[in-house]
N, C-alpha and C positions, 0 to 999 in steps of 0.2 A: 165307713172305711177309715175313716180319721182317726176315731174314737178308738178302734182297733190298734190302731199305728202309737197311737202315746199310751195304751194300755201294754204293749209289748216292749218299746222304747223305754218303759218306767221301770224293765224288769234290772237286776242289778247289774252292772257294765260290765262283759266277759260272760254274761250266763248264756246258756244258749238261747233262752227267751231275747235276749237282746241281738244275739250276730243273727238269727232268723228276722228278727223283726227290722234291722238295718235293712239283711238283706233283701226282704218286701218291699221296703221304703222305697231303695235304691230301683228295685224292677219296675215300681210304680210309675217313679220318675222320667226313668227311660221310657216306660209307655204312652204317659203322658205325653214325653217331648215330643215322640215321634208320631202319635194321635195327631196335633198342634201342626208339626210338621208337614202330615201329609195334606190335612185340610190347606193349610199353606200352598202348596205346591198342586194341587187339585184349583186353588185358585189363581194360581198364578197363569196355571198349565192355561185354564179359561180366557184370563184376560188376555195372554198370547196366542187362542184362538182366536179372541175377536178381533184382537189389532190386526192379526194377518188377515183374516174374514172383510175388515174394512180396507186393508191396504188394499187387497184385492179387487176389491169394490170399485175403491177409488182408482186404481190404474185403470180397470175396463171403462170407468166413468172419464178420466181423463183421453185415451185411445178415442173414445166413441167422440168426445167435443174434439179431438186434431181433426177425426176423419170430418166433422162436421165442418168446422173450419176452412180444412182444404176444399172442400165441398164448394162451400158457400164461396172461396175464393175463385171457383173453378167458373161458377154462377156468375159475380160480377163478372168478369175477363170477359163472357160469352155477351154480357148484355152491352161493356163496355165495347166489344167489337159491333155488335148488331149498333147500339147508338151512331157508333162513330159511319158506317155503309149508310143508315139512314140521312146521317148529317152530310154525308160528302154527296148523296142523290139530291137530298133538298139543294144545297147550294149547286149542282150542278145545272139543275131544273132553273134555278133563278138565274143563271149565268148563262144558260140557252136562250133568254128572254132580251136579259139585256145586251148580250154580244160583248162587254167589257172584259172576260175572261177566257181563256183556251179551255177548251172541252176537258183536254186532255191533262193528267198528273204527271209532274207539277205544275200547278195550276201558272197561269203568266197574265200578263195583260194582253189586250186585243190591241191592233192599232186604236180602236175605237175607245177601250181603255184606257191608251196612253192618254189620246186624246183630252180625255175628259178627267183625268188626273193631273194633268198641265189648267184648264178649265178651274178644278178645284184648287189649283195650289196645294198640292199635297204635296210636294219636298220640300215646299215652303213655309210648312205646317209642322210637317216632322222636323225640319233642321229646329227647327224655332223649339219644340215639345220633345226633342230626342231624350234630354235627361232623364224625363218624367216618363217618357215609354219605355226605357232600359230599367227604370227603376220596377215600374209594372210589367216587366216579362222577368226579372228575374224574381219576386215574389211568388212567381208562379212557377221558375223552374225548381222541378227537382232534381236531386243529387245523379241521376244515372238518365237526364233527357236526353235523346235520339233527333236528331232533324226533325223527325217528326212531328214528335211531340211540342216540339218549338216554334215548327209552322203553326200547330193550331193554339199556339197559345197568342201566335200574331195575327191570327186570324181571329181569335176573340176579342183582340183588342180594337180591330178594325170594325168587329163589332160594334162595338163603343166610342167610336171617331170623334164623335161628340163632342167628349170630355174632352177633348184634346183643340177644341175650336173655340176663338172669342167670339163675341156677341157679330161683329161683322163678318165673319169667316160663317157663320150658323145663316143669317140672313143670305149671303153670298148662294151658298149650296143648296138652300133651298129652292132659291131664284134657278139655279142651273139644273136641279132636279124636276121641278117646274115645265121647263121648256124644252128637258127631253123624256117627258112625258115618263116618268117613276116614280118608284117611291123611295125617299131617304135611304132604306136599307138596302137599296140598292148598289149603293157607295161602299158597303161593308168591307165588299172583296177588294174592292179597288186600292182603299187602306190596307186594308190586311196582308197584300200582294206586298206592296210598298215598305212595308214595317216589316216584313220579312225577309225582302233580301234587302233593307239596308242593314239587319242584323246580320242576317248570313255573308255579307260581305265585312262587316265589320270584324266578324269571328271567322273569316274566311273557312265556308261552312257551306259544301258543295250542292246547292240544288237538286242534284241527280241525285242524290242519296236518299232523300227525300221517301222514295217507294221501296226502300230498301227494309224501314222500319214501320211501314204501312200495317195493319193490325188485317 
């Protein structure tokens, strides 16, 4: 075709072997551009199937991990409630045993409680330790806590009473645990009673409200 095109082109300029052979040229060209063209756009057309074919993809891919997500957040929540009824029967079970705590929410001390929270020197524990227990409950509060949430975070800590006792105060509690016949953790509540409303009175932070944000 080439060979054609400069055998016609060579003819003398103005003959009509030449404006025919231009005009070859010229149709050639155009068919070419637009052969070039279409492949172009036949690939273009493709690769804009597949990016929409993947967008596609990916939105139902993404939908499918929210709905999982919610899901899965729907799942903690349930076992976060189921823990917390199993936690408030255990402790309630222990606190039938020893008599230091009211059956009933929110939880209080017993005379018998008091009792033996005067016995342990526990406001004279907490005065002594309050910096370092304010310090350890708010580590652990978060930005949108409830009463709730705040009792059991001083109730955790009463868990851990421990940490909050020197070497005589540890010997002490023992000696008193001893001779009313328990065990250490059994003191848990007694702290954790203690630690929560001196916060709740600190932050003038209503007791009663307490079952209001009960799970």
């Amino acid at each position: 075709m080439l060979e054609l095109f400069k055998n016609i082109l060579g003819s003398d300029y103005g003959s009509l072997g030449f404006v025919l052979g231009l005009s070859l040229l010229s149709f050639y060209i155009v068919w070419l551009i637009s052969k070039y063209k279409e492949k172009f756009d036949n690939f273009q057309k493709k690769h804009n199937d597949s990016k929409n074919d993947f967008d596609s993809k990916l939105l139902g891919t993404e939908e499918r991990l929210e709905k999982s997500v919610t899901k899965l957040d729907q799942t903690i929540d349930t076992i976060r409630t189921d823990l917390s009824e199993i936690k408030g029967y255990i402790n309630l079970q222990k606190n039938a045993k020893t008599g230091y705590a009211e059956a009933h929410s929110p939880l209080s001390l017993t005379d018998k409680g008091m009792e033996t929270a005067k016995k342990l020197d526990v406001d004279v524990i907490l005065n002594r330790e309050w910096k370092k227990v304010k310090t350890d409950i708010k580590n652990e509060l978060g930005t949108d806590s409830n009463p709730y949430d705040i009792q059991e975070i001083c109730f955790s800590l009463g868990n851990k009473y421990f940490s909050y006792l020197n070497e005589k105060e540890t010997d002490h509690t023992k000696n008193i645990a001893f001779s009313e016949g328990v065990d250490l953790s059994a003191f848990d509540i007694i702290f954790g009673i203690k630690i929560r409303n001196k916060y709740f009175e600190e932050h003038d932070i209503d007791t009663n409200k307490i079952d209001q944000y009960k799970p």
